[in-house]
C-alpha positions as CSV (number, residue, x, y, z in Angstrom):
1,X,0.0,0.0,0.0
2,X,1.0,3.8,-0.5
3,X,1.4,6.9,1.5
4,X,-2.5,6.9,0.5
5,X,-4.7,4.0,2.1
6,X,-6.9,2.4,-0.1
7,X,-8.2,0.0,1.8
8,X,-10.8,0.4,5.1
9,X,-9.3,-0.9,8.2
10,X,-11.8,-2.5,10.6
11,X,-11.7,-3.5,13.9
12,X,-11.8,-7.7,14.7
13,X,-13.5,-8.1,17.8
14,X,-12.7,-11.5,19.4
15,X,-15.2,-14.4,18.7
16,X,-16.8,-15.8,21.8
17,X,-18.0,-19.6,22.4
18,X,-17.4,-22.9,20.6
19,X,-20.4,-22.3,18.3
20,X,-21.2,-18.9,16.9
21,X,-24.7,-18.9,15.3
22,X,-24.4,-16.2,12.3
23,X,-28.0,-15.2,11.3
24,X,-28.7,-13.8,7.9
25,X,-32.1,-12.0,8.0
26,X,-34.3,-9.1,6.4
27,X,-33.2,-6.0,8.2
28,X,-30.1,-7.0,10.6
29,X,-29.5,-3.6,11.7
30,X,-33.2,-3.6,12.8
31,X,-32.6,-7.5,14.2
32,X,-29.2,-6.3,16.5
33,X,-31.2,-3.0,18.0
34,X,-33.9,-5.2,19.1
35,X,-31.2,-7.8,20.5
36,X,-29.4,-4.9,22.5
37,X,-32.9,-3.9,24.4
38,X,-34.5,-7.3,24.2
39,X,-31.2,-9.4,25.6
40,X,-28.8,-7.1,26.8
41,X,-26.6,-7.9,23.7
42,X,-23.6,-5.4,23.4
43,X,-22.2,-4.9,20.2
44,X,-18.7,-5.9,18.6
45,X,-18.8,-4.4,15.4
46,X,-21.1,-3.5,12.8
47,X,-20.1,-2.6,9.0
48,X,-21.9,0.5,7.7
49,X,-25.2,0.0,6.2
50,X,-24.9,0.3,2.3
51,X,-26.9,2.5,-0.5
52,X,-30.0,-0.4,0.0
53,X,-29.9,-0.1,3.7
54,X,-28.0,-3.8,4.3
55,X,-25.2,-4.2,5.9
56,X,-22.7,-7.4,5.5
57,X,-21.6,-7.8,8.9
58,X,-22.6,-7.1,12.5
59,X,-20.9,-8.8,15.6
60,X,-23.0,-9.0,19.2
61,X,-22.0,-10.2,22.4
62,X,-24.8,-11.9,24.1
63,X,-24.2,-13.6,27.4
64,X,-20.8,-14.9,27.1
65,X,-21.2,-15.5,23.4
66,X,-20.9,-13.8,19.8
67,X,-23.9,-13.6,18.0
68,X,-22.8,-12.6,13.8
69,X,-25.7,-10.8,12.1
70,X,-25.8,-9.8,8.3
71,X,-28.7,-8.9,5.9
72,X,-29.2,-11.2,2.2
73,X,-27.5,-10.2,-0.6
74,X,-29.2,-12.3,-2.7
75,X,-27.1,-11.2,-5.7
76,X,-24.1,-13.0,-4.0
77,X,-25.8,-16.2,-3.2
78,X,-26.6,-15.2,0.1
79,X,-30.6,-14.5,0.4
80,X,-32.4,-14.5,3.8
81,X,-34.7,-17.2,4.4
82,X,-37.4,-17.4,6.6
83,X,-35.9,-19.2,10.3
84,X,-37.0,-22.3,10.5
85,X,-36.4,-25.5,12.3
86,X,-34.0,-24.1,15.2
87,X,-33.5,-22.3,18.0
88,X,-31.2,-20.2,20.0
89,X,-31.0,-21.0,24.3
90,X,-29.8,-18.8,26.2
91,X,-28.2,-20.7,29.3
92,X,-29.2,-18.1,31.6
93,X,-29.2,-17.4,36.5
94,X,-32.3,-14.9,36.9
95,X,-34.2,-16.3,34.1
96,X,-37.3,-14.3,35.0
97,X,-35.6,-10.8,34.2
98,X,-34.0,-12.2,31.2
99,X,-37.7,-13.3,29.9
100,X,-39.3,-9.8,30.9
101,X,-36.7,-7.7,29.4
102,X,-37.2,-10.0,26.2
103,X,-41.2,-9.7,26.1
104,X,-40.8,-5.9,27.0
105,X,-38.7,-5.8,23.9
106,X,-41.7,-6.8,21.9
107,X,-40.5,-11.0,21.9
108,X,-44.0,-13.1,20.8
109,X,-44.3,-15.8,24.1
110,X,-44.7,-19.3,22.1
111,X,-43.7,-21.2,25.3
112,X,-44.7,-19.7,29.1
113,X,-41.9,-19.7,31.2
114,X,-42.6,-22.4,33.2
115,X,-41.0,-25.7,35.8
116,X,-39.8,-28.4,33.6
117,X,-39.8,-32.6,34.0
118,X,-36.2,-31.6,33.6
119,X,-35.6,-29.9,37.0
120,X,-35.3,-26.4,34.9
121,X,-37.1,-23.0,34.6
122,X,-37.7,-22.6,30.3
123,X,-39.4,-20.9,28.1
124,X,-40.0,-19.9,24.4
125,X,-40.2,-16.3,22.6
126,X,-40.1,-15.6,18.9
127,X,-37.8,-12.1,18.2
128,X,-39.8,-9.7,15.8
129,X,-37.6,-11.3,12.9
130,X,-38.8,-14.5,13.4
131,X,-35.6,-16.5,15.2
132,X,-37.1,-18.5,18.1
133,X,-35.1,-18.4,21.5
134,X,-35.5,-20.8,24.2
135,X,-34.5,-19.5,27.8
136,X,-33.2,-22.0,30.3
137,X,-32.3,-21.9,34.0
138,X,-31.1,-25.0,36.0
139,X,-32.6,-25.1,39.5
């Protein structure tokens, strides 16, 4: 490189956990907002939005782990499809604050918070971007 940078540096936050789920959905930036007030996510990093309004990358730390965020680019290969057939848990100690937060947010209850056969407190929400998250506590 010259006197002149061509190139845009950008910070590379570490990567938390042994499995990082990277979600690809309509309206990321929109999707990492609601994560910040809905699950007290903090955020890594987050690439610019572009001319459409997308943006390629966004990094969130979300109780001990990264969470990677990034609208489709469908003219790369990379659509968003609709979630389907997963969830995320969150592994969480105070369990009830966790879920009201989340449902303040605007998170869709699908599964009351409730005592499970499993000798836990769980429960099931569904973010505004349709990702469901399962919330777990150990007794």
């Amino acid at each position: 490189m010259s006197a002149v940078q061509t190139e845009t540096q950008y910070p590379n936050p570490e990567v938390l956990g042994g499995v990082v789920a990277y979600l690809t959905l309509d309206g990321a930036s929109k999707a990492a907002d609601f994560y910040i007030k809905a699950f007290g996510a903090k955020e890594a990093f987050r690439y610019p939005v572009d001319e459409q309004g997308r943006t390629m990358h966004i990094h969130l730390y979300i109780n001990g782990s990264s969470l990677m965020l990034s609208d489709g680019y469908p003219e790369h290969g990379c659509g968003a499809e609709k979630p389907q057939g997963f969830n995320l848990t969150l592994q969480v100690k105070d369990i009830d604050t966790w879920w009201q937060r989340a449902v303040d947010a605007g998170a869709e209850i699908v599964l009351p918070l409730q005592d499970m056969f499993w000798g836990a407190r769980y429960g099931q929400v569904r973010d505004p971007f349709g990702v469901m998250w399962s919330m777990n506590q150990p007794k």
